[in-house]
C-alpha positions as CSV (number, residue, x, y, z in Angstrom):
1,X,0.0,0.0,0.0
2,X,2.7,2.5,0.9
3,X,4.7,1.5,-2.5
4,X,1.2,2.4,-4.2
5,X,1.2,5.9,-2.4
6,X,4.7,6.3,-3.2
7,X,4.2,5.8,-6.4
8,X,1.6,7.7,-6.7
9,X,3.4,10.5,-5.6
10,X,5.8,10.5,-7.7
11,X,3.8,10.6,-10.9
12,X,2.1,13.6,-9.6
13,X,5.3,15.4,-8.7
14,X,6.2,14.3,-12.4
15,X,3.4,15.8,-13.7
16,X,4.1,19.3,-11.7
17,X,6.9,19.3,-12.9
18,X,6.3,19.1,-16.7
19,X,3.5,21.7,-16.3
20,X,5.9,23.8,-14.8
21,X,8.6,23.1,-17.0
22,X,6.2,23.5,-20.1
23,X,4.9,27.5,-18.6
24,X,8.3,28.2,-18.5
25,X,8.3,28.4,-22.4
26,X,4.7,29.8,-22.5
27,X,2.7,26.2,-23.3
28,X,1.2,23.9,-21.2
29,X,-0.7,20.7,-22.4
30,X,-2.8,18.1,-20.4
31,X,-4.2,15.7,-22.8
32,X,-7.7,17.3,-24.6
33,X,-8.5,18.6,-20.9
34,X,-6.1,21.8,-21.2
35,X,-4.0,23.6,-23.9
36,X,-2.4,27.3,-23.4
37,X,-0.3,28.8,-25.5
38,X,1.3,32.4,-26.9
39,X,-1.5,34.2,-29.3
40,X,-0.1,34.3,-33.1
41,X,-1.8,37.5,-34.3
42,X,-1.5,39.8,-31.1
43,X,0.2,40.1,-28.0
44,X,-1.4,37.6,-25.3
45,X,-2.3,34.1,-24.4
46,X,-4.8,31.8,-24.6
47,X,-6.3,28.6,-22.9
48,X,-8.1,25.8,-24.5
49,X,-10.6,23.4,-22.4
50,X,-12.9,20.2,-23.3
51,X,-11.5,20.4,-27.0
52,X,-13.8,23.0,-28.6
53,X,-16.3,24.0,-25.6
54,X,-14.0,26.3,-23.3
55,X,-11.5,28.8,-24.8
56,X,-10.1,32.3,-22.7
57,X,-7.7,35.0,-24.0
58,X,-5.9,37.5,-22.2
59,X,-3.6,40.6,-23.0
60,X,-2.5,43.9,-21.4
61,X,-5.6,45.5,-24.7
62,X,-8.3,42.8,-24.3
63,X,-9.5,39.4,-22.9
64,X,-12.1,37.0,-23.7
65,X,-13.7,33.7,-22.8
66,X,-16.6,31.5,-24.4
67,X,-18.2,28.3,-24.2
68,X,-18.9,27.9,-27.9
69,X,-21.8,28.3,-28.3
70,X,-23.7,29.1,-25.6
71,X,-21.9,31.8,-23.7
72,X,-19.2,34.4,-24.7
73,X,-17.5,37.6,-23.2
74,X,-15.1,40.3,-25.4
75,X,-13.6,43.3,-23.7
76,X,-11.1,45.4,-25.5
77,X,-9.4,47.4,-22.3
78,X,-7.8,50.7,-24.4
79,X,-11.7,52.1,-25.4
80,X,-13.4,50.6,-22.4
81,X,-15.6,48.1,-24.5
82,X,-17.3,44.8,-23.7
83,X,-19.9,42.7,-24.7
84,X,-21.6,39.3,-24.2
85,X,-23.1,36.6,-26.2
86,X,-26.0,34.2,-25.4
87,X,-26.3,31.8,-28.7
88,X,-25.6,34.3,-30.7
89,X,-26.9,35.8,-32.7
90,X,-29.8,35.6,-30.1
91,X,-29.2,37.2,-27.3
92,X,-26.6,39.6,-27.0
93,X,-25.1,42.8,-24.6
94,X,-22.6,45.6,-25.7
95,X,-21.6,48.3,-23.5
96,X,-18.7,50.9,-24.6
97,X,-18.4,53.7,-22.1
98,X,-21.6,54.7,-20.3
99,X,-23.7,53.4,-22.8
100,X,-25.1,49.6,-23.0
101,X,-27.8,47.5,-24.9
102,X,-29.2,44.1,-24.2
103,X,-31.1,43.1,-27.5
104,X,-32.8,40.0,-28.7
105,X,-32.7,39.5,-32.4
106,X,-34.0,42.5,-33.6
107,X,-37.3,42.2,-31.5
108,X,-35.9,42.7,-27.5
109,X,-33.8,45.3,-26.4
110,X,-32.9,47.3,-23.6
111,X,-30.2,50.2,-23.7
112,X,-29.0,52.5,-21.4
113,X,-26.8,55.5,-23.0
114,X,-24.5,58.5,-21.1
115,X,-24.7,62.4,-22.3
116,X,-21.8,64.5,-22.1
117,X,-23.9,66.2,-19.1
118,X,-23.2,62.7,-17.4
119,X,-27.4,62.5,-17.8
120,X,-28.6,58.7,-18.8
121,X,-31.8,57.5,-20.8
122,X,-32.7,54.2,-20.7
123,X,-34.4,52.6,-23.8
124,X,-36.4,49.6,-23.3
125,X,-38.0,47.7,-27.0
126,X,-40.5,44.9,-27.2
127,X,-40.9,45.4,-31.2
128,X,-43.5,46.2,-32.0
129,X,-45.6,46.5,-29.0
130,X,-43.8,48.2,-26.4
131,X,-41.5,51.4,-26.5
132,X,-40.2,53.5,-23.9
133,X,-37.5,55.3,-22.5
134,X,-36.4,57.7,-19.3
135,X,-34.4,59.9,-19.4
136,X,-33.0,62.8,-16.3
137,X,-34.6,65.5,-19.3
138,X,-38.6,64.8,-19.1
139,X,-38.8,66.0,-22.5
140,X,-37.0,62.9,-23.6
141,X,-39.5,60.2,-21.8
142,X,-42.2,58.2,-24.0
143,X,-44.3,55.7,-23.6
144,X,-45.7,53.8,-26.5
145,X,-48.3,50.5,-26.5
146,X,-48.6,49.0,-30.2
147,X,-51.6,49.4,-31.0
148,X,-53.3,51.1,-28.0
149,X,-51.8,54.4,-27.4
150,X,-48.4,56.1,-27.2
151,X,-45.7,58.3,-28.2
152,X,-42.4,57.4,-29.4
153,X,-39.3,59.8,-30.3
154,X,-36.6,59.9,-32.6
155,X,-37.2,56.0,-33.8
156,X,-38.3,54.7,-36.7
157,X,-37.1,57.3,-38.8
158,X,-39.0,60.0,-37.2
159,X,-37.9,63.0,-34.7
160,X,-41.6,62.2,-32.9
161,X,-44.7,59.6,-33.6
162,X,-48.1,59.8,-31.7
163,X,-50.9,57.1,-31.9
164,X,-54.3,56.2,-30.7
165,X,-56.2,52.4,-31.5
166,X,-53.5,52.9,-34.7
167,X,-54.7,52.2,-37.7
168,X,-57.5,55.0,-36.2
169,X,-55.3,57.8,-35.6
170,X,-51.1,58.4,-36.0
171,X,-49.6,61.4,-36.2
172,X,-46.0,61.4,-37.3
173,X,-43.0,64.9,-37.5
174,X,-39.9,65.0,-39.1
175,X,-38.4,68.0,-38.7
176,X,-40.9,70.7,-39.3
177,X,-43.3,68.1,-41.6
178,X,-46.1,67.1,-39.6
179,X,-48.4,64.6,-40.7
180,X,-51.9,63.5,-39.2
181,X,-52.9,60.2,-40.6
182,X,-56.9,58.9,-39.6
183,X,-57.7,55.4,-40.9
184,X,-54.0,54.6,-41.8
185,X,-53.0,54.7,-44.9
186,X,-56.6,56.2,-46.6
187,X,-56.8,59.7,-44.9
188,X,-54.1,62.2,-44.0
189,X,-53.0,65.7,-44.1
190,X,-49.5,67.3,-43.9
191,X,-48.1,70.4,-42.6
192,X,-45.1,72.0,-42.8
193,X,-42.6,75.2,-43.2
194,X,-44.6,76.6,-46.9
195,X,-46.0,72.8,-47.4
196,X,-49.2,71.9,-47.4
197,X,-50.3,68.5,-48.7
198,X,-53.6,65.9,-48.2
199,X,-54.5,62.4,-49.1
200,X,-57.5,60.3,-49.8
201,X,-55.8,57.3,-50.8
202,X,-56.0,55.6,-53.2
203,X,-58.7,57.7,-55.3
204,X,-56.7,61.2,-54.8
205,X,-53.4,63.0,-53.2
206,X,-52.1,66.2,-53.5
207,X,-48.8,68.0,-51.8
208,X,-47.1,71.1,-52.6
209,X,-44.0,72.8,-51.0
210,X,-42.5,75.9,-52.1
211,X,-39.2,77.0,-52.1
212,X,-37.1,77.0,-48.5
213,X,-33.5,77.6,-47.0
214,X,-32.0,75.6,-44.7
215,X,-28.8,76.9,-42.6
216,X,-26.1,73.9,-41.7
217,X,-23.7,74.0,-38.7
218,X,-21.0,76.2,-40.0
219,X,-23.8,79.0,-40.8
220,X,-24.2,77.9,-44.6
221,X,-27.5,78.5,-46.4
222,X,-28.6,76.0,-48.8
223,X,-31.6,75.9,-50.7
224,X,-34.3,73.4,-50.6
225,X,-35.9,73.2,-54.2
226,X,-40.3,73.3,-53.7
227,X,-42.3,70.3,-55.1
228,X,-45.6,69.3,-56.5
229,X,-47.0,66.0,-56.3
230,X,-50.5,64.5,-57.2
231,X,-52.2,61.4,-57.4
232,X,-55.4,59.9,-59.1
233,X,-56.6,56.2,-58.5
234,X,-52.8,55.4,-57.2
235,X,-50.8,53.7,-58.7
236,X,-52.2,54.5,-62.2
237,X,-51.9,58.2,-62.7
238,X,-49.3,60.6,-61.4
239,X,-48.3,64.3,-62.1
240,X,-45.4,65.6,-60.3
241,X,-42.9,69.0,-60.3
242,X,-39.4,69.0,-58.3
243,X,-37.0,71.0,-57.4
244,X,-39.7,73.8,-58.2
245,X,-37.6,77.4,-57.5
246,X,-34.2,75.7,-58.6
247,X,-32.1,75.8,-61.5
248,X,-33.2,72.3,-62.5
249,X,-37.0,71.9,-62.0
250,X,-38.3,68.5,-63.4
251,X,-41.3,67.3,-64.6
252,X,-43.1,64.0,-63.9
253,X,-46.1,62.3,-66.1
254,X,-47.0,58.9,-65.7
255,X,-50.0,56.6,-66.6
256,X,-48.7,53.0,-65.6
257,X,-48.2,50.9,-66.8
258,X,-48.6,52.5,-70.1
259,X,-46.0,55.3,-69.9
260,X,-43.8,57.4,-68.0
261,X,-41.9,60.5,-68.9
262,X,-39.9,62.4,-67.0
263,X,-38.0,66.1,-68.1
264,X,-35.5,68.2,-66.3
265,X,-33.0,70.6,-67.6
266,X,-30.1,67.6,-66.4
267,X,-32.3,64.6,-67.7
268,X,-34.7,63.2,-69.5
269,X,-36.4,59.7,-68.8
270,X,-39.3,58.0,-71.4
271,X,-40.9,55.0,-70.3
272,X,-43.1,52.9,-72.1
273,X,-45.0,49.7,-70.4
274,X,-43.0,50.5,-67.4
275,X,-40.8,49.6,-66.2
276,X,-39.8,47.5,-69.1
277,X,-39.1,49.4,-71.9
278,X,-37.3,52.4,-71.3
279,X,-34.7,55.4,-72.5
280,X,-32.7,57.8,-70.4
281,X,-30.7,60.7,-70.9
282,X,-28.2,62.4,-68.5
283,X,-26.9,65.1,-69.7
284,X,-25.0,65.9,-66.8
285,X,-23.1,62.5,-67.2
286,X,-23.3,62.4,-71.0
287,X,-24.9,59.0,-70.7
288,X,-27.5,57.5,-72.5
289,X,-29.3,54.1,-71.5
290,X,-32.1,51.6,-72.9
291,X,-33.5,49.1,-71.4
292,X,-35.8,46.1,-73.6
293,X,-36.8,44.7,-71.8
294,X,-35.2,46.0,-68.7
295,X,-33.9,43.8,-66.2
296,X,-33.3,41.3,-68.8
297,X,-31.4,43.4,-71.6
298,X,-29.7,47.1,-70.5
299,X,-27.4,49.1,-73.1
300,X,-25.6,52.0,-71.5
301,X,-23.5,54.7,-73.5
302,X,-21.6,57.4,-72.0
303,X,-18.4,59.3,-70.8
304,X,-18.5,58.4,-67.4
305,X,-20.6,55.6,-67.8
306,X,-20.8,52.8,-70.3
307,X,-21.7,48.7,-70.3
308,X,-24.5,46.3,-70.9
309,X,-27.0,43.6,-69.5
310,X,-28.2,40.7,-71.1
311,X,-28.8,38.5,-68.2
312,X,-28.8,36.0,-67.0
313,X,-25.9,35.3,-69.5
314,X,-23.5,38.4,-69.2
315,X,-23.4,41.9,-68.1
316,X,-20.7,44.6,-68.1
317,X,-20.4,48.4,-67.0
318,X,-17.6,50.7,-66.7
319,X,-17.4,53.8,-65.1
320,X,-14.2,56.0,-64.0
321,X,-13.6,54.3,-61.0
322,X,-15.2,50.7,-61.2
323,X,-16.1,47.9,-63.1
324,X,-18.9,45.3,-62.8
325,X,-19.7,42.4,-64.5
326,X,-21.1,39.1,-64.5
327,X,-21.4,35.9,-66.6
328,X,-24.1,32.9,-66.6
329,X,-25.2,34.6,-63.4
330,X,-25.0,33.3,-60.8
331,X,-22.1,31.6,-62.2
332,X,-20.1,34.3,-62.3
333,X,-19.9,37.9,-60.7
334,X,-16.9,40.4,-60.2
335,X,-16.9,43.9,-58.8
336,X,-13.6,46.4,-59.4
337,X,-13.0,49.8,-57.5
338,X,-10.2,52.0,-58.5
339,X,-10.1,54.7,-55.9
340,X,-6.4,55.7,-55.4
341,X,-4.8,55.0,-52.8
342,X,-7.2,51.9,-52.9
343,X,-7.8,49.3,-55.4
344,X,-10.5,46.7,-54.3
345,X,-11.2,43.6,-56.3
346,X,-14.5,41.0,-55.4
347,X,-15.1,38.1,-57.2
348,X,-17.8,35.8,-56.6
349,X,-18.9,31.9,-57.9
350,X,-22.3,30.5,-57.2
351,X,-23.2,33.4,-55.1
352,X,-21.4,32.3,-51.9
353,X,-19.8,28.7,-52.9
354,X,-16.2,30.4,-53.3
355,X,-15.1,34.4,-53.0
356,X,-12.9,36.4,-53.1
357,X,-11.5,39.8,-52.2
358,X,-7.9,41.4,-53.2
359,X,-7.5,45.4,-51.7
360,X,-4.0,47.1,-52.4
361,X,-2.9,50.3,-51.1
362,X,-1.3,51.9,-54.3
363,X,0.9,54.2,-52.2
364,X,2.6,51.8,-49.8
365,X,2.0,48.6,-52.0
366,X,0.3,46.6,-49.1
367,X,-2.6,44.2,-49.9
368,X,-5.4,42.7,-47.9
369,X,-6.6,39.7,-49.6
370,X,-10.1,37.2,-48.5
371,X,-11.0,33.8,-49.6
372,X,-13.7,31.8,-48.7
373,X,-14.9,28.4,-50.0
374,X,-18.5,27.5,-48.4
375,X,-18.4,25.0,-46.1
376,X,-14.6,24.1,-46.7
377,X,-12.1,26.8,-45.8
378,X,-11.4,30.5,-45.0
379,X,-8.5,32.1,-45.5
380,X,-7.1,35.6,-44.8
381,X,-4.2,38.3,-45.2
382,X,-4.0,41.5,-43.4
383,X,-2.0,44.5,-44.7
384,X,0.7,44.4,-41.9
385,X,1.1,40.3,-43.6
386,X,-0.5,38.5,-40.9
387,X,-2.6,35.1,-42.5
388,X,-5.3,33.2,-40.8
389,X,-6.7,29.8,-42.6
390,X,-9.9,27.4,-41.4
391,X,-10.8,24.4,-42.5
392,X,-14.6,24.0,-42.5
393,X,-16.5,27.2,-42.3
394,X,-20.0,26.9,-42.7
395,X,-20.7,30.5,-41.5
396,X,-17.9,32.7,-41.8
397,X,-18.5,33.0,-45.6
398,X,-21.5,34.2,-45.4
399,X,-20.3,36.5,-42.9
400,X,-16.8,37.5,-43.6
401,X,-14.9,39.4,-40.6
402,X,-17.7,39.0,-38.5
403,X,-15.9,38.4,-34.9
404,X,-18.5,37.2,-33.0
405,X,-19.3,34.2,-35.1
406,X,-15.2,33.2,-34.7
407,X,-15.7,33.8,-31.4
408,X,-19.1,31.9,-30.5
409,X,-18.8,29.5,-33.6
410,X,-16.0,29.0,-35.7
411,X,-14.2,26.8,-32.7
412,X,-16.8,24.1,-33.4
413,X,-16.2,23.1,-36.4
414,X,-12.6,24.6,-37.2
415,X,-10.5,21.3,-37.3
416,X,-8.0,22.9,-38.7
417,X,-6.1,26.4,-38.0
418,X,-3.1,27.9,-39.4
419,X,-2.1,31.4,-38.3
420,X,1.0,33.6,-39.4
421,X,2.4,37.3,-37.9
422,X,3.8,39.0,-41.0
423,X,5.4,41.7,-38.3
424,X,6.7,38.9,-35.3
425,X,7.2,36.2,-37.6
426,X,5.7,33.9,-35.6
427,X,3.0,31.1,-36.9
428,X,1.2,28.7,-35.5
429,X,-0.9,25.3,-36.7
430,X,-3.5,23.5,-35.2
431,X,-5.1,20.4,-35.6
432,X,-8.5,18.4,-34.3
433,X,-9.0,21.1,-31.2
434,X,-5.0,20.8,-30.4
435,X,-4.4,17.0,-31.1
436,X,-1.6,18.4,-32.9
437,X,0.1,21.6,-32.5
438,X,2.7,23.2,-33.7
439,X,4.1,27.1,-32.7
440,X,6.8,28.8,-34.0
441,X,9.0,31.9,-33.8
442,X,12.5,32.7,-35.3
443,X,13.7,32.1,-31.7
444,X,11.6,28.6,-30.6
445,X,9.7,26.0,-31.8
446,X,7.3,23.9,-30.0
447,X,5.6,20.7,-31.0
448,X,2.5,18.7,-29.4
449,X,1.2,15.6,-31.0
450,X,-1.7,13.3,-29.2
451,X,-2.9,16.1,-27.2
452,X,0.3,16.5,-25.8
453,X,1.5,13.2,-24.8
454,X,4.5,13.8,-27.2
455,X,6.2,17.1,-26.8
456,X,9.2,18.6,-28.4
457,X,10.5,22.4,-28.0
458,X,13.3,23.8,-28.9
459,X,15.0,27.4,-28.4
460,X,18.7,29.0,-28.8
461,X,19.4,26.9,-25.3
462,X,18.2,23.8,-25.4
463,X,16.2,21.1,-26.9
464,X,13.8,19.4,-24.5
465,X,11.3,16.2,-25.1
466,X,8.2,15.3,-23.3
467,X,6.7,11.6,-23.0
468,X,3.6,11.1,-21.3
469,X,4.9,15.0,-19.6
470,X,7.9,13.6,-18.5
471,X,10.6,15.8,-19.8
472,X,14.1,15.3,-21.4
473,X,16.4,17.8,-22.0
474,X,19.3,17.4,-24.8
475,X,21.7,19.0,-26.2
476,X,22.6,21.7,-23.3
477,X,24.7,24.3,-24.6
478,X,27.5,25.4,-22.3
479,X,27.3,28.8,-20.7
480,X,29.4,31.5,-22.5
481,X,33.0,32.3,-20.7
């Protein structure tokens, strides 16, 4: 019994030992139970747990844990930011600063945001049916229930909206346009600085606004060109003015789906069983385009613009600064940007099945490159040279650079993992959640095979084994005279 304990003993001091030895160079391994190791791509570490279910990082910028995929945490320290995941993309919390929002999908959320008087408001969203928020300033509060009664501000694209049994009654301002709507969307009216405008739809609308200034920030007055719009049995007949007041009013006839025909001093635009067949002039861009039947075949003729359509089987257009085309869509489809300093190049096959994205800075000659075969692989290169490549990625295509679902996700399925500093030099391969691993800089290498039953690492010093953690060292160099 005591030679048992014994024994025992001494496999466990073993054990220390090794794990001591092996945080010494800056990895540790205990079979698939525990991996930590040196970060590739940034200054840190990180620890691995349960193969793919527990993973942590740390750094003197940022740390982060997550228990793909139900639970993950992110902090970057420098611009006091943090959030947390709950199966994303369903549940999710972000806080930088004083402000934070819980949200659920799109649906749930609850936020809570800081002024620069140090005041608060606190936002709470049960789209659609309940809205609120309080604030220190009264003026700020609301209180909306969908579709009972309420008041909502600066949401939905609106600086205030009021309802009562909605559709009954809303009443809706945007800036200085009020409008009163009573058996939403038949019957409203509209008010506003020299506008005046009403609505029984659909037999009849009309809406006219006259000429207005607006002043911007730096005390700049800019006019607003006037308008006139009516409507007879929508959507059939419409007769329309813009830019009334301006040096380029335009005029708007249309009887769909017969014809449309639109006239300005900059363009003109004829269309006949719209929106199929059509012509239009731009005499601004010296560009003239036809369309017969439009989507399916598109001419375009110009000196800033010029291409054609004849889908699904090719399509081309040039401009200055980009190109577009595509070929047995979806077979094919390419985009090209020349914007100096940047040149930006996507190509795409099948939609998502394989892409790809080159970007070069012209003046310094960097390049940022994406590739992404759905499900197989990712791969990636910075500008500073840095490289990241995954094997299987049935997401991250879809959702390229998206760090939550590497975070939350990608550590599921990523059996592979290859990672390269193109400043440090240092790289790093992984295999099966750490079943093999390899790191390397140009000062060490270190080597873990069967979860880390087989070590080997090697520096400038020395060059040290482990079997079953039980370290050798060989090949000692003697200390300089």
């Amino acid at each position: 019994m005591s030679h048992l304990v014994t024994t025992i003993l001494a496999l466990s001091t073993t054990l220390l030992v090794g794990a001591a030895t092996s945080a010494a160079t800056n990895a540790s391994a205990f079979g698939p139970l525990y991996h930590e190791y040196r970060l590739t791509l940034r200054e840190g570490e990180r620890t691995e747990s349960f193969g793919p279910f527990w993973g942590s990082e740390r750094s003197d910028t940022h740390a982060q844990w997550a228990i793909p995929p139900l639970l993950s945490w992110h902090a970057e320290r420098d611009g006091d930011f943090e959030e947390y995941d709950f199966l994303y993309p369903l549940l999710s919390y972000n806080r930088t600063g004083k402000e934070s929002r819980w949200q659920l999908f799109q649906f749930i959320s609850f936020s809570s945001s800081g002024r620069q008087d140090d005041s608060t408001a606190d936002r709470t969203t049960l789209f659609p049916f309940y809205w609120s928020q309080r604030s220190q300033n009264p003026d700020e509060n609301y209180t909306a229930l969908f579709p009972i009664y309420g008041q909502i501000k600066n949401r939905l694209l609106r600086d205030e909206i009021e309802f009562v049994l909605f559709p009954l009654y809303a009443k809706t301002r945007k800036r200085d346009v009020v409008t009163q709507n009573y058996l939403f969307p038949f019957f409203h009216t509209r008010h506003g600085e020299k506008l005046d405008g009403w609505q029984f739809w659909p037999l009849i609308g009309h809406e006219k606004k006259d000429l207005t200034q607006r002043t911007d920030g730096f005390g700049d007055v800019t006019p607003l060109g006037g308008h006139e719009k009516l409507f007879v049995l929508w959507p059939f007949y419409h007769h329309n003015r813009f830019g009334l007041g301006t040096t380029n009013e335009q005029t708007q006839h249309a009887l769909l789906p017969l014809f449309v025909a639109q006239h300005s001093a900059q363009r003109d635009h004829q269309s006949v069983l719209w929106p199929f067949f059509y012509r239009t002039e731009d005499r601004e861009r010296k560009t003239v385009e036809y369309g017969a039947p439009w989507p399916l075949i598109v001419s375009t003729r110009g000196e800033g613009r010029s291409g054609g359509r004849f889908w699904p089987f090719y399509g081309h257009t040039q401009t200055t600064n980009s190109t577009r085309e595509f070929l047995l869509w979806p077979l094919y489809r390419g985009d090209r940007i020349h914007a100096a300093p940047l040149e930006r190049e996507h190509r795409q096959y099948l939609l998502f099945l394989y892409q790809d994205i080159h970007e070069k800075n012209t003046a310094t000659g960097a390049t940022r490159e994406r590739h992404a075969f759905w499900p197989l692989f990712t791969h990636r290169r910075e500008l500073d040279g840095s490289e990241r490549t995954q094997l299987f990625a049935p997401l991250e295509p879809l959702m390229l650079g998206n760090a939550a679902v590497e975070r939350n996700w990608s550590p599921l399925w990523a059996i592979w993992r290859s990672e390269k500093n193109g400043k440090t030099g240092a790289s790093s391969q992984s295999l099966l959640w750490n079943l093999y691993r390899q790191d390397e800089t140009p000062e060490s290498k270190n080597c873990s095979l069967l979860f880390g039953l087989l070590q080997y690492q090697q520096d400038k010093e020395r060059t040290r084994w482990r079997l079953f953690f039980v370290p050798f060292d060989t090949d000692k160099k003697p200390a300089s005279p």
